[in-house]
N, C-alpha and C positions, 0 to 999 in steps of 0.2 A: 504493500500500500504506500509505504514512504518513497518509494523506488519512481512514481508518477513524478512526469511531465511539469515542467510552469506551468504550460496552454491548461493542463488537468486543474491544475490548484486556480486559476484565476477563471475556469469554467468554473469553478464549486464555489469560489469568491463570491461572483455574481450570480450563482443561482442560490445561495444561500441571503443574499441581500434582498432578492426578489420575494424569498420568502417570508422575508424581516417584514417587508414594505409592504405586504399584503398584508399579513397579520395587523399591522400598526393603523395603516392606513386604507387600503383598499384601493389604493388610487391606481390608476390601469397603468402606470411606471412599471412595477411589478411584472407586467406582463413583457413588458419592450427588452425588461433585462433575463428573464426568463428564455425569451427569444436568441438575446445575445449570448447568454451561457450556452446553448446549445447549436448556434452556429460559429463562437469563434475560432474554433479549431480548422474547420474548412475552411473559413475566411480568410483568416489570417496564410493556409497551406495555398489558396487560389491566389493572393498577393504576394507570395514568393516569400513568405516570412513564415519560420517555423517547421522548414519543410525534411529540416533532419531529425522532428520528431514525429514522421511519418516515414513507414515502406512504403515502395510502390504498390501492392496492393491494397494497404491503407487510399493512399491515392486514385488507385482506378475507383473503389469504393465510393467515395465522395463523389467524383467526376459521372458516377454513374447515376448515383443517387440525388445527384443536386438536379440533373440535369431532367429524371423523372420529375424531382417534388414541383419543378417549376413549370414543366406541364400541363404538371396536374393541376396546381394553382391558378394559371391563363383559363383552363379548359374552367376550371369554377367559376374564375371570375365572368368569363363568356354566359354560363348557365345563368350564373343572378342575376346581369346585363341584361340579359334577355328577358327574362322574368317580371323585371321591376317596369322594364320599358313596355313589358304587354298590361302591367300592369297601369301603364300611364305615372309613372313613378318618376319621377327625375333622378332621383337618386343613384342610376342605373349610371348616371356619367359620371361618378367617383369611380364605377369597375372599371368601364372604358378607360378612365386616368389612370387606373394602376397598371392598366396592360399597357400601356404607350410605355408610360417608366418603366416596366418592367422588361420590355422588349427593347427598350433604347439603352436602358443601362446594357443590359446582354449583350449585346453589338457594339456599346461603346467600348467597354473592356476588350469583347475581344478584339479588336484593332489595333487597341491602346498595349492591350499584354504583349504585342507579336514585336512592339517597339521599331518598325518601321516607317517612321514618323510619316516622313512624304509620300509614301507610298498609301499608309490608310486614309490620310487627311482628304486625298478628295473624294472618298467613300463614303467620309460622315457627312462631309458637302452634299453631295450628291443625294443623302437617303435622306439627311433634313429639308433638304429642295423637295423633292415628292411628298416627304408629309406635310409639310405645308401646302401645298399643292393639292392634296388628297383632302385634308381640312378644312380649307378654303372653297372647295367645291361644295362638302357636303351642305354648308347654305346659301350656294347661289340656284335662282328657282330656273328659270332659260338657259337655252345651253350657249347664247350668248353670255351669259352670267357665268356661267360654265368657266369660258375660256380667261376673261378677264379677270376671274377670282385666280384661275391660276397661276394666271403669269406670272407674281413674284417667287411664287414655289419654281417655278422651272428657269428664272432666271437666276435664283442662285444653284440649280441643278447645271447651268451653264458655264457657271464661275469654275464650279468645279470638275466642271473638263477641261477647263483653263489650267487647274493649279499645278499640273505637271511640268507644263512645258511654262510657267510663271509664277513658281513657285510661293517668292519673297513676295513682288506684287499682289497675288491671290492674298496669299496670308495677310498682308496688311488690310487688304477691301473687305475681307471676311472679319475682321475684328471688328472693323468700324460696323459692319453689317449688323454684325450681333448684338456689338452695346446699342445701335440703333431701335434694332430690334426688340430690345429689353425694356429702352425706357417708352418705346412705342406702346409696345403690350398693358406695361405696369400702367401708364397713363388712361388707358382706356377706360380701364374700373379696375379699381384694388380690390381683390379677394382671390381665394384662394386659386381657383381658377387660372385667373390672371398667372397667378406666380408660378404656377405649375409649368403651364404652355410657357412661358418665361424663361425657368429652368432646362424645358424640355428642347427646349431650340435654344436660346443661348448658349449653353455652356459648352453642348458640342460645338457650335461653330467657334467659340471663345478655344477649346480644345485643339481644333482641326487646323487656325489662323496661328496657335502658337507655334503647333506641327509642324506646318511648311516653312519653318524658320528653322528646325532643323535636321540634319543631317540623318540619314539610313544610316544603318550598318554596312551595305553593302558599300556606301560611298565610303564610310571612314578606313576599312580592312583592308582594302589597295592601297591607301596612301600609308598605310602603317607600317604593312608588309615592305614596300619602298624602300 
């Protein structure tokens, strides 16, 4: 029993505080650390920290099991989505918002993890241009409305066919884009909404503008090897 891991003793840290905090209080903290005791092992192993306290089948384990539990989770959320929305519910656009963040964080990492900077950047370009694009349509009513709602989505999906062959340039017009974009959004209407879509297109293109500033791997390991 002594022979355990840090990652073991500061899992049992905060799930024993969670316990505390129920008991005392009730207040739903409890639960967020509850959550965090039992994923920070994989978390911490999927950010490259802590991973000599893992075998590789520890790791396929995780890899295989993360990859179900979030599945499963999109497909639930889909199921209440549905549900709430026949049910003329509004509520049903919190599930919709957790599946955007959920699928956006998913694809941002893995871009982010492969550490190819220039090489992902105009990928997250490119996939933020169609959701905005794809967003944008869903309340335009004619299909001229259609096409005009999307053009900002497809004109930064254009940027980002640019950012290969103008890398540094890109990167700069995608910052300005983004913070544009951010205090665009927030001005609109502040709530939570707002700050969501905010996060969910900012911070990638804020991500993707910093990217093409710099360098692959592939570019540095020739001039090293030199």
């Amino acid at each position: 029993m002594l022979k355990k891991d840090p990652i073991f003793w500061w899992a049992s840290g905060i799930f024993v505080l969670a316990l505390a905090l129920f008991a005392l209080t009730h207040e739903q903290l409890w639960l967020s650390l509850m959550i965090g005791s039992y994923m920070l092992r994989p978390t911490l192993a999927s950010l490259g920290v802590g991973r000599r306290y893992l075998d590789e089948r520890q790791m396929n384990i995780h890899y295989r099991s993360g990859n179900i539990g979030f599945a499963v989770m999109i497909i639930a959320c889909i199921i209440f989505a549905i549900k709430l929305s026949a049910e003329n519910n509004h509520d049903f656009e919190m599930f919709i918002t957790a599946i955007i963040i959920g699928l956006a964080a998913k694809g941002l990492f893995n871009v982010i993890l492969v550490k190819n900077f220039r090489e992902t950047a105009p990928k997250i370009i490119i996939a933020v241009g169609l959701l905005v694009a794809l967003f944008a349509s869903l309340d335009a009513g004619s299909f001229i409305g259609v096409i005009m709602s999307i053009l900002p989505g497809l004109a930064i999906v254009g940027i980002g066919l640019l950012a290969r062959k103008y890398p540094r340039v890109i990167g700069l017009i995608i910052i300005v884009v983004a913070m544009a974009s951010i205090i665009f959004i927030l001005g609109i209407r502040k709530g939570w909404g707002q700050i969501i879509t905010a996060v969910v297109i900012g911070i990638p293109l804020l991500i993707a503008g910093w990217s093409l500033f710099k360098e692959d791997k592939s570019e540095i390991e020739p001039a090293s090897a030199a």
